[in-house]
C-alpha positions in Angstrom: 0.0 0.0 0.0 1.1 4.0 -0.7 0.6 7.1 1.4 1.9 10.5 1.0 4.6 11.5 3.0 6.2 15.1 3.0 4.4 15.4 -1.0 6.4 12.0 -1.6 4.4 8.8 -2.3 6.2 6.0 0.1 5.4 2.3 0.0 4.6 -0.5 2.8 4.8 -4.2 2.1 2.1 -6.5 2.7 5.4 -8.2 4.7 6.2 -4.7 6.7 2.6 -4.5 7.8 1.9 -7.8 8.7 4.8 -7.2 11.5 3.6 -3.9 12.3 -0.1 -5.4 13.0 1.9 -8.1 15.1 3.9 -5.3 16.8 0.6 -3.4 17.7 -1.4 -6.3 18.5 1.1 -7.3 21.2 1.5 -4.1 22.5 -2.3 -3.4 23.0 -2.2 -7.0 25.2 0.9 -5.5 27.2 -1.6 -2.6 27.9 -3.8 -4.7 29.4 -6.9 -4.4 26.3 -8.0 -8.2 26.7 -10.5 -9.9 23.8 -14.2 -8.5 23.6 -12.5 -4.8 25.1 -13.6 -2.4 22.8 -10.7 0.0 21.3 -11.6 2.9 19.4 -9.8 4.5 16.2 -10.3 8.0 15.8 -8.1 8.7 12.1 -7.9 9.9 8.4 -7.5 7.0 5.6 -3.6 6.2 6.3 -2.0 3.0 7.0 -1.7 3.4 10.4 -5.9 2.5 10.5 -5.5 -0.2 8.6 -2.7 -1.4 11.3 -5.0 -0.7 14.2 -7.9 -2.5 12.7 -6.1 -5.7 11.9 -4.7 -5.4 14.9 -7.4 -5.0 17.1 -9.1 -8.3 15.2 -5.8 -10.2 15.7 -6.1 -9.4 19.8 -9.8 -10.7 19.8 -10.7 -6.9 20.7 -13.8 -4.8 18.9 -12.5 -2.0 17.5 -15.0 1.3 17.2 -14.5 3.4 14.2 -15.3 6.9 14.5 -15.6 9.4 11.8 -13.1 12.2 12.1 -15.6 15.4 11.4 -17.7 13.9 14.4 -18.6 16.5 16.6 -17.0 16.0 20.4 -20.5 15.3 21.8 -21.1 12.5 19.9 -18.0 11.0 19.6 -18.6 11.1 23.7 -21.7 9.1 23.3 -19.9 6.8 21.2 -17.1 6.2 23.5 -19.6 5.8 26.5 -21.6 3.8 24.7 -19.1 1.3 24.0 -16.9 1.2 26.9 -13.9 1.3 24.9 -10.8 1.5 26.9 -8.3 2.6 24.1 -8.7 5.1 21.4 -5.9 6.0 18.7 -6.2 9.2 17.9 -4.3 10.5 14.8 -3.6 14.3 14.9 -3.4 17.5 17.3 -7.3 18.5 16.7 -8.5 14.8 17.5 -6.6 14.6 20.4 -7.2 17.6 21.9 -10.8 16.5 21.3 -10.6 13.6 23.2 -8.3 15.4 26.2 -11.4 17.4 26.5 -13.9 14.5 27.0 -11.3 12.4 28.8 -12.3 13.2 32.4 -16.2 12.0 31.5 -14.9 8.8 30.2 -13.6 6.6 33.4 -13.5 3.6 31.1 -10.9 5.3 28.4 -8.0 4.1 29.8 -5.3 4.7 27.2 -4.9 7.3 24.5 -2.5 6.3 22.0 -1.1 9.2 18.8 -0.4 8.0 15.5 1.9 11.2 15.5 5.2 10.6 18.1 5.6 14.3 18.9 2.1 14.4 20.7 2.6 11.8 22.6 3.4 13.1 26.7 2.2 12.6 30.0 -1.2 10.5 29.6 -0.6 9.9 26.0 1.1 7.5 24.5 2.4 7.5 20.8 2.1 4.7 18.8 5.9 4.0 18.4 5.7 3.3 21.6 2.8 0.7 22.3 4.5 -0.8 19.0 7.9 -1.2 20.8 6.0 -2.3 24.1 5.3 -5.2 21.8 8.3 -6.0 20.3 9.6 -6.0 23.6 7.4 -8.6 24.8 7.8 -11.1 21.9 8.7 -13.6 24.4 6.2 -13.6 26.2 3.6 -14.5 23.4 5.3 -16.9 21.7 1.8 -18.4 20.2 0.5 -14.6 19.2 -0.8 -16.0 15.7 -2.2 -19.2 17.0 -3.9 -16.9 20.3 -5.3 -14.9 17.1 -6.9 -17.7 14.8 -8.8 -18.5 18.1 -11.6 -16.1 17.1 -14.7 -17.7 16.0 -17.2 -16.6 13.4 -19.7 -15.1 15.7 -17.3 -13.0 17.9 -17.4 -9.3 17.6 -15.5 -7.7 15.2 -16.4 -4.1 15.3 -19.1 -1.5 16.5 -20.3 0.9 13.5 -22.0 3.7 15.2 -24.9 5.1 13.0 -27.5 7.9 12.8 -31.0 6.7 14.8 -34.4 7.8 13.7 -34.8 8.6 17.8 -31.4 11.1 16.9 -29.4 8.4 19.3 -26.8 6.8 17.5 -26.8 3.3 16.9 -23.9 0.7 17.4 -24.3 -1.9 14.8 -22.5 -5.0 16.1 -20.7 -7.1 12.8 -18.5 -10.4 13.9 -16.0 -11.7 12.0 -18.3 -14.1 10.0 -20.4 -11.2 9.2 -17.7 -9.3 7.7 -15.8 -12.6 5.9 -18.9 -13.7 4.9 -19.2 -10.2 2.7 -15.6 -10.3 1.8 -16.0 -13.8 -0.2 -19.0 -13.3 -1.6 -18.0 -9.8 -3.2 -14.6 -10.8 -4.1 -15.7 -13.8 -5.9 -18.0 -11.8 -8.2 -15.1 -9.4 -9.4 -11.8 -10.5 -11.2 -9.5 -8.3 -8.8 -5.8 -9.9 -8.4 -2.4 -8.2 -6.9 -1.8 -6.4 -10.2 -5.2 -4.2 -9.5 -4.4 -1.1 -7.7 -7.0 1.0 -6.1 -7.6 4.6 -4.6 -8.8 4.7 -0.9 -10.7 8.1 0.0 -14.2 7.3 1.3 -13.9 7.3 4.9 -12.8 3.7 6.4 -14.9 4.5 9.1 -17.4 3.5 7.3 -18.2 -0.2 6.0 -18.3 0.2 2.4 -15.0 1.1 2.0 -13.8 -1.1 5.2 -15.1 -4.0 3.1 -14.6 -3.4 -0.3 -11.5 -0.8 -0.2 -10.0 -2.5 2.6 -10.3 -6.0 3.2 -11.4 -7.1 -0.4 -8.0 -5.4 -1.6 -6.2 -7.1 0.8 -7.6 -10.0 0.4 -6.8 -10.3 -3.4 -3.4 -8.4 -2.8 -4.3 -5.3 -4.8 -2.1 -2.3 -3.7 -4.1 0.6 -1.8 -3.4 4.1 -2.7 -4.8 6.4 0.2 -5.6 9.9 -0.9 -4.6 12.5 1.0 -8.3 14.0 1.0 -11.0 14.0 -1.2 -9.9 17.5 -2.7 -6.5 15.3 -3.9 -8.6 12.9 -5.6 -8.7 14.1 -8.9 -4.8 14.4 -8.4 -4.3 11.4 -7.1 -6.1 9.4 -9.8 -3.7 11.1 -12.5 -0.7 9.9 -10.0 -1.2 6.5 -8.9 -3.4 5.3 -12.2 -5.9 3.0 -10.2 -7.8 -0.1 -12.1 -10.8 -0.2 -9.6 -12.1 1.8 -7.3 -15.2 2.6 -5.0 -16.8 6.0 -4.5 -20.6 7.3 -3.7 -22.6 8.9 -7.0 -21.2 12.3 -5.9 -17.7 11.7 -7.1 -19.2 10.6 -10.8 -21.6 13.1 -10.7 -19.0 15.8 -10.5 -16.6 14.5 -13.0 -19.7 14.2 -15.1 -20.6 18.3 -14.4 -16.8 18.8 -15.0 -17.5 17.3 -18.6 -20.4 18.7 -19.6 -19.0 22.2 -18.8 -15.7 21.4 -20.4 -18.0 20.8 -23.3 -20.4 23.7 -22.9 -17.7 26.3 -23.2 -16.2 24.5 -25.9 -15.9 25.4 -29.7 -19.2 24.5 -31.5 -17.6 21.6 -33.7 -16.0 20.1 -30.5 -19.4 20.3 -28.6 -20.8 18.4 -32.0 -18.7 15.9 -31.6 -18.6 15.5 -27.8 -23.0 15.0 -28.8 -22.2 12.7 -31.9 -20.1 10.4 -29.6 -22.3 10.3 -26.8 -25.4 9.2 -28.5 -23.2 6.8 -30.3 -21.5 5.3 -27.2 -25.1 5.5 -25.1 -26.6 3.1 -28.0 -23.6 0.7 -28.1 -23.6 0.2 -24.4 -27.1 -0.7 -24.7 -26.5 -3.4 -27.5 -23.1 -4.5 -25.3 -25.3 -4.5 -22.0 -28.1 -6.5 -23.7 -25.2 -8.9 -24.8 -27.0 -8.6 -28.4 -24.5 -8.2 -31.5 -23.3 -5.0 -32.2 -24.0 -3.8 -35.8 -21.0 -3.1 -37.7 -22.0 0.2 -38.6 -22.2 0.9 -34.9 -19.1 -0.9 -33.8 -17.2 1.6 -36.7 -18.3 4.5 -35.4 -18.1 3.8 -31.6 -14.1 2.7 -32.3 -13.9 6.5 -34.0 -15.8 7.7 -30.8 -13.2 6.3 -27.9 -10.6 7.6 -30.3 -11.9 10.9 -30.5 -13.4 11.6 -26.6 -13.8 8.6 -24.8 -10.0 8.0 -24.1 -9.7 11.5 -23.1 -12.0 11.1 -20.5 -10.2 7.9 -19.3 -7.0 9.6 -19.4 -8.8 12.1 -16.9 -8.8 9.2 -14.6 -5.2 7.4 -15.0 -6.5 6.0 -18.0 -6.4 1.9 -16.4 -9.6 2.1 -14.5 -11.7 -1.1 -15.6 -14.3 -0.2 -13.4 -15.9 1.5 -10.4 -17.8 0.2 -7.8 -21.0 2.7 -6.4 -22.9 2.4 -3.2 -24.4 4.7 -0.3 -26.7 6.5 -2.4 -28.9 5.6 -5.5 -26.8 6.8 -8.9 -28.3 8.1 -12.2 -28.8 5.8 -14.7 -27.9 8.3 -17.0 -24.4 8.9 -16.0 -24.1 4.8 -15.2 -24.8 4.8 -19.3 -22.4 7.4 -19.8 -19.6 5.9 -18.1 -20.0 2.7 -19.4 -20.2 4.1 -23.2 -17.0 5.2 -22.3 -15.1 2.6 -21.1 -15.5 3.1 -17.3 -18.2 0.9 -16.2 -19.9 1.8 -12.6 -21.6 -1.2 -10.9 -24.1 0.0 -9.0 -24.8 -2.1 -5.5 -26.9 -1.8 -2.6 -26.1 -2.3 0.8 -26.4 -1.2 4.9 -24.3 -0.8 7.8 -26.6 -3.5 9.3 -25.2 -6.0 6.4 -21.6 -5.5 6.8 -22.9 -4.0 4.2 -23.5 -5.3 0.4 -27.2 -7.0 -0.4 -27.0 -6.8 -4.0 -24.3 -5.5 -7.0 -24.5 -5.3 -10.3 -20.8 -7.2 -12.1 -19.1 -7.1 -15.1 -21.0 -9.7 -16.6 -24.3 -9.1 -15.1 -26.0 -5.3 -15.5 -29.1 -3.7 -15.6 -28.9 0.2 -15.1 -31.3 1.4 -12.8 -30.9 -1.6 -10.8 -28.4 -2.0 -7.6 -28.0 -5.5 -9.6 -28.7 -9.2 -7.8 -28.5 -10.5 -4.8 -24.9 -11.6 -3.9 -24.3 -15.6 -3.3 -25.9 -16.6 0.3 -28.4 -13.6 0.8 -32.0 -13.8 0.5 -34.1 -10.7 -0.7 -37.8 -10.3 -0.4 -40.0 -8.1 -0.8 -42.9 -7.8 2.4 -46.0 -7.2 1.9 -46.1 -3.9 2.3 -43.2 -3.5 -0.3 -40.3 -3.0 2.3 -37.0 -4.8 1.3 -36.3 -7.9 3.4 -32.8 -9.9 3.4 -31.5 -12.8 5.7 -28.4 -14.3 5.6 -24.8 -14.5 6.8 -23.7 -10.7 6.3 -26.7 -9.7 8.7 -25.1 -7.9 12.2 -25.9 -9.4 15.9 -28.0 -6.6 16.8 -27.5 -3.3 17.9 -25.3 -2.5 20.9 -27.1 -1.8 24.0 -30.6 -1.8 22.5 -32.1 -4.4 22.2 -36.0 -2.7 21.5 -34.3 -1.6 18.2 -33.0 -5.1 17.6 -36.0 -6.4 18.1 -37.8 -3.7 15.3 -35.2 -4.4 12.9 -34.7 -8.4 12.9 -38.0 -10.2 13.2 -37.4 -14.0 15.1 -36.9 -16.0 11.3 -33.2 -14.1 11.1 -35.4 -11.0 8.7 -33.5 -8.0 8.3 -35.9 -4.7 8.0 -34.3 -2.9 5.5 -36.7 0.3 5.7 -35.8 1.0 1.9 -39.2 0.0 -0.6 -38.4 -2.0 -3.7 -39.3 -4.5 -6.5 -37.2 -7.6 -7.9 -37.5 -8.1 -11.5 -38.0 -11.5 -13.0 -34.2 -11.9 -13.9 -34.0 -11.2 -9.7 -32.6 -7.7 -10.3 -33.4 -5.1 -7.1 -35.1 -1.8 -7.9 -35.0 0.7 -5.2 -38.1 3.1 -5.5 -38.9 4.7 -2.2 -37.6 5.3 1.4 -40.0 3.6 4.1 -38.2 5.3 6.6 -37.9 9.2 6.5 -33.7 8.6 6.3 -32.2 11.0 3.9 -29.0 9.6 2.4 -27.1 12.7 0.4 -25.5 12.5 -3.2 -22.8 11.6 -0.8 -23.8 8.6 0.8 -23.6 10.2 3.8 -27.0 9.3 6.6 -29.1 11.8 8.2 -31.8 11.0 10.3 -34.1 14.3 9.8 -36.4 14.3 13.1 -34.2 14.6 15.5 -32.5 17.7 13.6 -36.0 19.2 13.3 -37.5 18.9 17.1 -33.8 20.4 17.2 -34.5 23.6 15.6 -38.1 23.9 16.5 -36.8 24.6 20.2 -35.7 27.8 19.1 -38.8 30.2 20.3 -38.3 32.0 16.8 -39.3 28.6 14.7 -42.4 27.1 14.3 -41.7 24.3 12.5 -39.0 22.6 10.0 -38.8 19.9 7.9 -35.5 19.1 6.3 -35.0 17.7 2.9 -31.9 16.6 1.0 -32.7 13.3 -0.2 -30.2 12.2 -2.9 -29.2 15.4 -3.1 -25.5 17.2 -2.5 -26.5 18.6 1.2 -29.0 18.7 3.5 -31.7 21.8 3.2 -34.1 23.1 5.5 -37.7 24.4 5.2 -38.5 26.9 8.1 -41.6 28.3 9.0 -40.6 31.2 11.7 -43.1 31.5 14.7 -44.8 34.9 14.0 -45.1 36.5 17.3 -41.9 36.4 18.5 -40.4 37.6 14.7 -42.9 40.8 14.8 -41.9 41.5 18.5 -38.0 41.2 17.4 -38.5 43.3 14.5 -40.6 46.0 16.5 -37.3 46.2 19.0 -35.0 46.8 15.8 -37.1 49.4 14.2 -37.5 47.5 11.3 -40.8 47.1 9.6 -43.8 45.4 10.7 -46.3 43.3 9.0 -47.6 40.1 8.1 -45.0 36.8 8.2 -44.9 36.9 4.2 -43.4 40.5 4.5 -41.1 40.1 7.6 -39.4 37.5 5.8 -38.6 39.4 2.9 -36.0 41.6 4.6 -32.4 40.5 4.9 -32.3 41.2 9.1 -34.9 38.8 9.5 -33.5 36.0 7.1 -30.5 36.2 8.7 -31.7 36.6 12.4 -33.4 33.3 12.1 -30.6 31.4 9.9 -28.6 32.4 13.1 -31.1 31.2 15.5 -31.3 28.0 13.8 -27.7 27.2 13.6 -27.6 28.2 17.2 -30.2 25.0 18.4 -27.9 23.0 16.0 -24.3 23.8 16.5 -23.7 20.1 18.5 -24.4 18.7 14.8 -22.1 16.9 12.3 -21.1 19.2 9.6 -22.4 17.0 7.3 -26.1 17.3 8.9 -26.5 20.8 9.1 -28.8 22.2 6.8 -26.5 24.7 4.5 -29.3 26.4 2.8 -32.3 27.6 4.8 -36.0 28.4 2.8 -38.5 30.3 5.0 -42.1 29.9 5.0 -45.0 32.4 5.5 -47.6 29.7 6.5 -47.3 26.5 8.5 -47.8 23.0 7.3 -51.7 22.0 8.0 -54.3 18.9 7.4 -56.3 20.7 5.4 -53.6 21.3 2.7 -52.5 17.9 2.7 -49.1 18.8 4.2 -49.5 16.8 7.5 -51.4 13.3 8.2 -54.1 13.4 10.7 -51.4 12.4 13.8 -49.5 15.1 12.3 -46.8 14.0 10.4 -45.0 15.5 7.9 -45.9 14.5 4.4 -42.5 14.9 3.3 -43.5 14.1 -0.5 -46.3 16.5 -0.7 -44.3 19.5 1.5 -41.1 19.0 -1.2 -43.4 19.1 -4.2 -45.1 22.0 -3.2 -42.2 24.2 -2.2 -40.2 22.0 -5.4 -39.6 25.4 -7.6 -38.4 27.4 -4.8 -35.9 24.0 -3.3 -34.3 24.0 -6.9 -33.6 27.9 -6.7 -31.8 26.8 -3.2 -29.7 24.5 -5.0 -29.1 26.5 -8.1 -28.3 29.5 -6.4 -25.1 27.1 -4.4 -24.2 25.9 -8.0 
């Protein structure tokens, strides 16, 4: 695997890290972290977290990912929550972080820096817990066999993730869970040590834990780590990778970078940019059909790669043979699009809660618009009431410390409540069509549970009510209805106008007076959930309009579609 170091790319054997792991994994047992302890890693994509999570599975411990823009009040709750007892902490803003949470957290026994020159008094540096081990070689003279102890259902790891009741959720994967995955997907793809892939979604998360992380290493591909997703672009010139995975944002935005490229383009240029998509759109639908492609079409889409197709490869290295795309539903448009030119994207579908693939669409096996078939050893159904179903090895325990919401999600036949609606076709491909649960999962693949963050905003004495919306989308918007009396008695104190709601809202003191009010209630929030655009209302929802259901709730569907013209302006005007 690579990394950046100092704006130098620097290698690590497969050989160099399996003695690392061993080195860590030892020194974690000199620390006194015994199997089942739960040790946390709090880090940026580097090698170093792959290190600490092999080496936390080689002690028998559950390691706890957390993601590195999380807030310190809920990386808290996740901490407490757990009971971990470690934590490896990779910079100066995590750490101080964690310094400042430390004295709440009686079972956080060791804090241990990827970087040597934090390390001081309560803190220990990973050099060090790394030469603890080699120290102590002796002393564990069967450290491999001690490891290949762990059974199937043993606890691997603890994924926190967002709640509908705004409490996260530990999801609890073991080993087989995990494995289980790991086969299956690895067997659908032709993926061998000459493959090399780019690592930038977070590892914190289990779609690239199991596809960019232990899927690579399990067919020896060589990992590239980004240095950020900003890098990416640079880094896929750099290291050339063959396959890589990514949510629809990343191939939505090299899409938009195409189509303006083209837009401001020379007219004969955007011509044959035009010419060449229609011609590669039609031959990927011959190709996909697995129907013979007419000469006359084969011709013209050889003088098409020629012409813009390898271009656009060369964008990317020029050696990807194809992408894998999960955490949010992707276009079929742009799946055509890349496939036409030579950079297939198979489209899968998966959950934290199933370690996490379901379904994926392969090489030889593609239907757009589908998140493809179920992978070998999981069953999908569809209930009754249209919610997707699956049941099989790659399902989690439960989740930590909650076992009501265990029981909701897993029904007693081993059924896995997806929450997501759906139909399977009769080839057994799996459509996704609705959301049962009110869950909005960006462009980014990034989860955001939107009650919590609207009983949030609504305790603000200047809000009466909010509904966010963002589904599929590139962030998170919220729809604000401002509670009238307290606006008119703020805006008599300022001198400003009075009025009804409708004309309050129009001036630029009261937008931004309750913008700031509502980023006050939610300041403890992940960056990722706060709502960056704000729309305010005149009215509130009602019954009568269709807007709320007799209990009350939101009608999410019917509130978007009638505010639709003036939610595209939000996203436009960003743009």
């Amino acid at each position: 695997m690579r990394a950046k170091r100092s704006g130098q790319w620097e290698d690590v054997s497969y050989r160099e890290l399996a003695q690392q792991v061993r080195d860590l994994s030892i020194g974690l047992l000199e620390l006194g972290v015994r199997p089942g302890d739960r040790v946390a890693i709090l880090s940026e994509n580097r090698p170093e977290w792959a290190m600490a999570d092999y080496a936390c599975l080689a002690a028998r411990c559950t390691d706890v990912p957390i993601y590195p823009t999380l807030p310190a009040k809920q990386a808290e709750y996740v901490l407490r929550d757990s009971g971990a007892v470690a934590i490896l902490v990779s910079n100066r803003g995590h750490l101080d972080k964690i310094e400042s949470l430390r004295a709440r957290l009686p079972a956080l026994a060791h804090v241990i820096t990827l970087d040597p020159e934090l390390a001081g008094p309560g803190v220990l540096s990973l050099d060090q817990v790394m030469a603890g081990g080699r120290r102590a070689l002796s002393r564990h003279p069967d450290w491999q066999s001690q490891a290949l102890r762990v059974e199937p259902g043993d606890l691997a790891t603890l994924i926190y993730t967002s709640g509908t009741t705004g409490e996260p959720k530990g999801v609890m994967l073991t080993h087989g869970n995990i494995a289980s995955n790991v086969l299956s997907c690895a067997n659908l793809f032709t993926i061998s040590d000459q493959d090399e892939c780019l690592s930038f979604l977070p590892l914190s998360h289990i779609f690239e834990r199991m596809f960019g992380h232990y899927s690579m290493f399990h067919r020896g591909v060589t990992i590239n780590y980004a240095e950020s997703i900003e890098t990416v672009p640079a880094d896929m010139q750099q290291r050339r990778p063959t396959i890589m995975a990514a949510v629809p944002r990343l191939y939505e935005k090299i899409y938009a970078r195409v189509l303006e490229s083209v837009r401001t383009s020379p007219p004969l240029r955007r011509r044959i940019f035009h010419w060449a998509r229609g011609v590669g759109e039609e031959w990927a639908e011959y190709h996909i059909a697995k129907r013979t492609v007419p000469r006359r079409l084969a011709l013209a889409h050889r003088v098409a790669d020629r012409l813009v197709f390898a271009k656009l490869r060369a964008r990317t290295g020029g050696r990807i043979r194809f992408f894998i795309s999960g955490g949010a539903p992707l276009s079929a448009d742009i799946a055509r699009f890349f496939y036409a030119a030579g950079m297939p994207i198979l489209e899968g579908y998966g959950l934290t809660e199933t370690a996490p693939v379901m379904a994926v669409n392969t090489r030889s096996h593609v239907r757009l618009g589908t998140v493809g078939r179920p992978i070998p050893g999981v069953e999908i159904r569809i209930a009754t009431d249209g919610e997707i179903i699956t049941r099989g090895p790659n399902v989690m325990l439960g989740y930590y410390n909650k076992p009501e919401a265990t029981a909701e999600a897993l029904d007693a036949e081993g059924w896995f409540h997806t929450g997501d609606i759906g139909v399977l076709d009769s080839d057994g491909y799996l459509q996704i069509t609705d959301r049962k649960k009110d869950l909005i999962v960006t462009a980014g693949g990034k989860n955001i549970a939107p009650q919590p963050i609207e009983n949030l905003a609504r305790t603000s004495k200047f809000v009466s009510n909010a509904v966010m919306l963002g589904d599929r989308r590139p962030f998170p918007v919220m729809l604000v209805v401002p509670n009238a009396e307290s606006l008119k008695a703020w805006a008599a104190y300022k001198g400003l106008p009075g009025g009804e709601l409708d004309g309050l809202i129009a001036l630029p003191e009261v937008r931004q007076k309750v913008e700031r009010e509502v980023r006050k209630t939610l300041r403890d929030l992940a960056q990722y959930e706060m709502p960056k655009k704000l729309l305010l209302l005149p009215r509130d929802f009602s019954v009568e309009a269709g807007e709320l259901t007799p209990k009350l709730s939101i009608r999410r569907h019917i509130v978007e579609e009638r505010h639709r013209a003036a939610i595209e302006q939000l996203y436009r005007s960003d743009r």
